[in-house]
C-alpha positions in Angstrom: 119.5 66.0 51.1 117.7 66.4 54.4 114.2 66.6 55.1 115.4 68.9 58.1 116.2 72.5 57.0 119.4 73.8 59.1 118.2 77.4 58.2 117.3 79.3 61.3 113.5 79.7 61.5 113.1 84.0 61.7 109.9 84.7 63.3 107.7 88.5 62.2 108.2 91.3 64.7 105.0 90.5 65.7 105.7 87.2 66.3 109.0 87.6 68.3 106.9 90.7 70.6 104.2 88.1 71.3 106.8 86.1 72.4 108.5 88.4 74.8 105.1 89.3 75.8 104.6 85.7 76.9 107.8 85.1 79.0 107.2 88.6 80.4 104.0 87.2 81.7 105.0 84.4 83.0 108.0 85.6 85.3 105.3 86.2 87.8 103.4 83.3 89.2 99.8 84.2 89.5 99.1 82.0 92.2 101.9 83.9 94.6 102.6 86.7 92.9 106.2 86.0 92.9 108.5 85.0 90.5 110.3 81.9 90.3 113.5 82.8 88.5 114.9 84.4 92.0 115.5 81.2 93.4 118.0 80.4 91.2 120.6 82.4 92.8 120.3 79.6 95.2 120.1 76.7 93.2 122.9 77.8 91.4 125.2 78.3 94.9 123.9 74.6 96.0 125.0 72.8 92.8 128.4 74.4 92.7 128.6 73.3 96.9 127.5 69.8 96.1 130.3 70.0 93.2 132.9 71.4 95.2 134.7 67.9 96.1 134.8 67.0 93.1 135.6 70.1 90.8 137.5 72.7 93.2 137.8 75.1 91.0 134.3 76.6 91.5 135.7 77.6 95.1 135.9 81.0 93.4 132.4 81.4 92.4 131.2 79.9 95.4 133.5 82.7 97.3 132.6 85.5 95.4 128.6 84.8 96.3 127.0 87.4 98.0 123.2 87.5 98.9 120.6 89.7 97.0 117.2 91.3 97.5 114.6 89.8 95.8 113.6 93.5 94.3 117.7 94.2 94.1 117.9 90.6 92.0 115.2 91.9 89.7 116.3 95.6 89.0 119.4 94.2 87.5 118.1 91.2 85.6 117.7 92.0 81.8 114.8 89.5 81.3 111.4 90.6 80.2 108.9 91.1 82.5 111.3 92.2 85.4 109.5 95.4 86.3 106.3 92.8 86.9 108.1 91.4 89.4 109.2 94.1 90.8 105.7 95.5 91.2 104.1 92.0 92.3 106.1 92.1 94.8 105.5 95.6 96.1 101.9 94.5 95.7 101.9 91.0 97.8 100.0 90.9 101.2 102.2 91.7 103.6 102.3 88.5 106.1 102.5 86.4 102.8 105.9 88.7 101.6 107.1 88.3 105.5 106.9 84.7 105.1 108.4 84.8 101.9 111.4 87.0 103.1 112.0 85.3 106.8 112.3 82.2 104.3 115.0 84.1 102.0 116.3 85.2 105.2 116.9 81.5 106.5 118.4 80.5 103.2 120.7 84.1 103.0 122.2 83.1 106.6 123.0 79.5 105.6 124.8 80.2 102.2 126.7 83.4 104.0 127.8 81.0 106.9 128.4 78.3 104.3 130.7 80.5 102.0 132.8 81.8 105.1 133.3 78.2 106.0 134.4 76.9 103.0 136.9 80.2 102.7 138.2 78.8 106.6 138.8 75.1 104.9 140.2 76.0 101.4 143.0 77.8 103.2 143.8 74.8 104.7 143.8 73.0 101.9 143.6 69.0 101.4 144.4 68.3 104.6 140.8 69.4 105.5 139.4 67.4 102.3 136.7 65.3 104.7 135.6 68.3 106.3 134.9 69.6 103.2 133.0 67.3 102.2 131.2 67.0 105.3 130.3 71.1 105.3 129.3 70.7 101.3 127.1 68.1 102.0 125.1 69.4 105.1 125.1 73.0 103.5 123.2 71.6 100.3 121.1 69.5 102.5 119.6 72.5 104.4 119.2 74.6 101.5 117.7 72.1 99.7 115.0 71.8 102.6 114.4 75.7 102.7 114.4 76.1 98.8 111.8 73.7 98.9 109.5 75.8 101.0 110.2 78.7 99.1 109.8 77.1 95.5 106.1 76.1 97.5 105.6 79.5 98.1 106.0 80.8 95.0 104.4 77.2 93.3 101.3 77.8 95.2 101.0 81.3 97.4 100.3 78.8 100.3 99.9 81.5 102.8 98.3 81.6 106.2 97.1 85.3 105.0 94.5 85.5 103.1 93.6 88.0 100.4 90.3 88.8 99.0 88.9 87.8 95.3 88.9 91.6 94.3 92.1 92.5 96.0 93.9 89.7 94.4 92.2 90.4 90.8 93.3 93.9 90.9 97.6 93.0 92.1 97.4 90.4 89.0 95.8 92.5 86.5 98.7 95.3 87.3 101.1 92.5 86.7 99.6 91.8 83.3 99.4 95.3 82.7 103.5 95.9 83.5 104.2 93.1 81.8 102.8 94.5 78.6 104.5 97.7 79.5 108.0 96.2 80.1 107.0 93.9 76.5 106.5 97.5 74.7 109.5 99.4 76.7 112.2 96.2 76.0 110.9 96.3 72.3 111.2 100.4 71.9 114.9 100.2 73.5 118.0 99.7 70.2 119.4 96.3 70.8 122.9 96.6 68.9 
Protein backbone atom coordinates (compact mmCIF):
# COMPACT_ATOMS: atom_id res chain seq x y z
CA UNK A 1 0.00 0.00 0.00
CA UNK A 2 1.12 3.64 -0.51
CA UNK A 3 2.33 5.93 1.83
CA UNK A 4 0.50 8.61 -0.66
CA UNK A 5 -3.25 8.82 -0.08
CA UNK A 6 -5.02 9.33 -3.63
CA UNK A 7 -8.13 10.66 -1.64
CA UNK A 8 -8.75 14.25 -2.53
CA UNK A 9 -7.71 16.50 0.39
CA UNK A 10 -11.32 18.66 1.21
CA UNK A 11 -10.51 21.80 2.79
CA UNK A 12 -13.37 23.59 5.76
CA UNK A 13 -15.47 26.35 4.21
CA UNK A 14 -13.38 28.48 6.04
CA UNK A 15 -10.43 27.23 4.63
CA UNK A 16 -11.56 27.22 0.83
CA UNK A 17 -13.02 31.28 1.57
CA UNK A 18 -9.58 32.13 2.85
CA UNK A 19 -8.37 30.81 -0.12
CA UNK A 20 -10.50 32.73 -2.51
CA UNK A 21 -9.84 35.57 -0.34
CA UNK A 22 -6.18 35.14 -1.18
CA UNK A 23 -6.24 34.88 -4.98
CA UNK A 24 -8.86 37.66 -4.91
CA UNK A 25 -6.07 39.70 -3.39
CA UNK A 26 -3.59 39.03 -5.41
CA UNK A 27 -5.24 39.76 -8.96
CA UNK A 28 -4.19 43.25 -8.28
CA UNK A 29 -0.56 44.08 -8.10
CA UNK A 30 -0.01 46.54 -5.32
CA UNK A 31 2.90 48.08 -6.71
CA UNK A 32 0.76 49.22 -10.06
CA UNK A 33 -2.36 48.68 -9.16
CA UNK A 34 -3.04 46.52 -12.11
CA UNK A 35 -3.56 43.20 -12.61
CA UNK A 36 -1.46 40.80 -14.30
CA UNK A 37 -3.85 38.20 -15.57
CA UNK A 38 -4.98 40.77 -18.55
CA UNK A 39 -1.95 40.21 -20.38
CA UNK A 40 -2.60 36.99 -21.11
CA UNK A 41 -5.02 37.64 -23.77
CA UNK A 42 -1.75 38.44 -25.40
CA UNK A 43 0.48 35.85 -24.53
CA UNK A 44 -1.96 33.49 -25.42
CA UNK A 45 -2.37 35.17 -29.29
CA UNK A 46 1.69 35.15 -29.44
CA UNK A 47 2.11 31.49 -28.66
CA UNK A 48 -0.56 30.32 -30.98
CA UNK A 49 1.34 32.94 -33.84
CA UNK A 50 4.67 31.40 -33.03
CA UNK A 51 2.81 27.93 -33.38
CA UNK A 52 1.15 28.65 -36.41
CA UNK A 53 3.88 26.99 -38.95
CA UNK A 54 3.93 24.28 -37.27
CA UNK A 55 0.30 23.38 -36.07
CA UNK A 56 -2.19 25.38 -38.66
CA UNK A 57 -4.99 24.44 -37.20
CA UNK A 58 -4.95 27.25 -34.56
CA UNK A 59 -5.46 29.71 -37.71
CA UNK A 60 -9.05 29.72 -36.33
CA UNK A 61 -8.41 30.88 -32.88
CA UNK A 62 -5.84 33.15 -34.08
CA UNK A 63 -8.73 34.55 -36.58
CA UNK A 64 -11.44 34.72 -34.32
CA UNK A 65 -9.14 37.18 -31.86
CA UNK A 66 -10.49 40.39 -31.24
CA UNK A 67 -9.05 43.01 -28.83
CA UNK A 68 -10.51 43.83 -25.34
CA UNK A 69 -10.65 46.57 -22.73
CA UNK A 70 -8.74 46.01 -19.86
CA UNK A 71 -12.10 46.89 -17.69
CA UNK A 72 -14.26 44.90 -20.68
CA UNK A 73 -11.66 41.74 -20.02
CA UNK A 74 -12.36 41.99 -16.32
CA UNK A 75 -16.22 42.35 -16.20
CA UNK A 76 -16.48 39.08 -17.97
CA UNK A 77 -13.78 37.08 -16.21
CA UNK A 78 -15.32 34.78 -13.52
CA UNK A 79 -12.12 34.85 -11.28
CA UNK A 80 -12.19 36.15 -7.80
CA UNK A 81 -11.12 39.43 -7.19
CA UNK A 82 -12.27 40.81 -10.60
CA UNK A 83 -14.32 43.78 -9.30
CA UNK A 84 -10.73 44.73 -7.55
CA UNK A 85 -9.42 45.15 -10.73
CA UNK A 86 -11.89 46.76 -12.00
CA UNK A 87 -11.90 49.39 -9.33
CA UNK A 88 -7.82 49.67 -9.23
CA UNK A 89 -8.08 50.53 -12.35
CA UNK A 90 -10.66 53.19 -12.15
CA UNK A 91 -8.45 54.36 -9.21
CA UNK A 92 -4.80 54.47 -10.98
CA UNK A 93 -3.17 58.03 -11.60
CA UNK A 94 -4.11 59.01 -14.65
CA UNK A 95 -0.71 59.58 -16.74
CA UNK A 96 0.32 56.14 -15.18
CA UNK A 97 -3.28 54.40 -16.77
CA UNK A 98 -2.37 56.61 -20.12
CA UNK A 99 0.84 54.90 -20.28
CA UNK A 100 -0.60 51.77 -19.49
CA UNK A 101 -3.29 52.04 -22.20
CA UNK A 102 -1.06 53.86 -25.18
CA UNK A 103 0.97 50.48 -24.33
CA UNK A 104 -2.22 48.13 -24.79
CA UNK A 105 -2.97 50.34 -27.62
CA UNK A 106 0.56 49.57 -29.38
CA UNK A 107 0.11 45.86 -28.68
CA UNK A 108 -4.03 45.96 -29.88
CA UNK A 109 -2.78 47.53 -33.35
CA UNK A 110 -0.07 44.90 -33.93
CA UNK A 111 -2.21 41.69 -33.07
CA UNK A 112 -5.28 43.36 -35.22
CA UNK A 113 -2.83 44.02 -38.17
CA UNK A 114 -1.26 40.62 -37.50
CA UNK A 115 -4.59 38.64 -37.59
CA UNK A 116 -5.75 40.46 -40.94
CA UNK A 117 -2.45 39.34 -42.33
CA UNK A 118 -2.43 35.96 -41.60
CA UNK A 119 -6.43 35.85 -42.87
CA UNK A 120 -4.66 37.56 -46.51
CA UNK A 121 -1.88 34.49 -46.41
CA UNK A 122 -4.15 31.46 -45.29
CA UNK A 123 -6.24 32.10 -48.32
CA UNK A 124 -3.48 31.64 -50.24
CA UNK A 125 -2.57 28.73 -48.83
CA UNK A 126 0.99 26.85 -48.97
CA UNK A 127 2.12 28.63 -51.57
CA UNK A 128 2.67 31.62 -49.18
CA UNK A 129 4.12 29.03 -46.40
CA UNK A 130 7.62 31.34 -46.10
CA UNK A 131 5.69 34.38 -45.70
CA UNK A 132 4.00 32.91 -43.17
CA UNK A 133 6.54 32.18 -41.41
CA UNK A 134 8.15 35.35 -41.92
CA UNK A 135 4.83 37.52 -40.59
CA UNK A 136 4.53 34.82 -37.43
CA UNK A 137 7.80 35.40 -36.54
CA UNK A 138 8.18 39.33 -36.68
CA UNK A 139 4.55 39.62 -35.18
CA UNK A 140 5.69 37.52 -31.95
CA UNK A 141 8.82 39.47 -32.00
CA UNK A 142 7.10 42.84 -31.49
CA UNK A 143 4.70 41.76 -29.14
CA UNK A 144 7.01 40.12 -27.18
CA UNK A 145 8.97 43.57 -26.89
CA UNK A 146 5.70 45.50 -25.99
CA UNK A 147 4.43 42.79 -23.50
CA UNK A 148 7.53 43.16 -21.91
CA UNK A 149 6.93 46.77 -21.10
CA UNK A 150 3.59 46.21 -20.05
CA UNK A 151 4.30 43.07 -17.85
CA UNK A 152 6.99 46.03 -16.29
CA UNK A 153 4.31 48.19 -15.72
CA UNK A 154 2.17 46.12 -13.99
CA UNK A 155 5.63 44.17 -12.24
CA UNK A 156 6.66 47.43 -10.82
CA UNK A 157 4.19 50.71 -11.49
CA UNK A 158 7.33 52.23 -13.02
CA UNK A 159 5.69 55.44 -13.82
CA UNK A 160 7.00 58.82 -14.66
CA UNK A 161 3.74 60.07 -12.46
CA UNK A 162 4.07 60.01 -9.27
CA UNK A 163 1.46 59.48 -6.52
CA UNK A 164 1.60 60.46 -3.02
CA UNK A 165 2.08 57.94 0.19
CA UNK A 166 -1.56 58.76 1.30
CA UNK A 167 -3.15 58.80 -2.06
CA UNK A 168 -1.64 55.46 -2.91
CA UNK A 169 -2.57 53.93 0.73
CA UNK A 170 -6.09 54.91 0.33
CA UNK A 171 -6.45 53.24 -3.87
CA UNK A 172 -4.88 49.95 -2.25
CA UNK A 173 -6.77 49.71 0.79
CA UNK A 174 -10.17 49.99 -1.49
CA UNK A 175 -8.60 47.12 -3.47
CA UNK A 176 -8.33 45.07 -0.26
CA UNK A 177 -11.54 46.16 0.72
CA UNK A 178 -13.31 44.89 -2.85
CA UNK A 179 -11.44 42.09 -2.83
CA UNK A 180 -13.06 40.98 0.49
CA UNK A 181 -16.32 42.12 -0.95
CA UNK A 182 -15.99 40.11 -4.23
CA UNK A 183 -14.51 36.99 -1.63
CA UNK A 184 -18.01 37.36 0.33
CA UNK A 185 -20.29 38.10 -2.86
CA UNK A 186 -18.51 34.87 -5.00
CA UNK A 187 -19.08 32.85 -1.80
CA UNK A 188 -22.95 34.05 -1.19
CA UNK A 189 -23.70 33.25 -5.07
CA UNK A 190 -25.22 28.95 -5.53
CA UNK A 191 -22.47 27.37 -7.50
CA UNK A 192 -24.46 24.23 -9.09
Amino acid sequence: MSKFSTTPVRMHDDEASRATEERARALVNPASGLANDYLNIFNELVMLVEQLPDIPEFADDILAWRPRSYVDYFAASPLPGNRSAIDAYANLDARFRKEFEETVGELDRIATGCVAGLRRLLKKGDAERDALIAQCEKTSSSMRDILSRAQNLIDHGSSKAEEDAQRRADRLLAVRIQAIKDVEDFHSRPRF
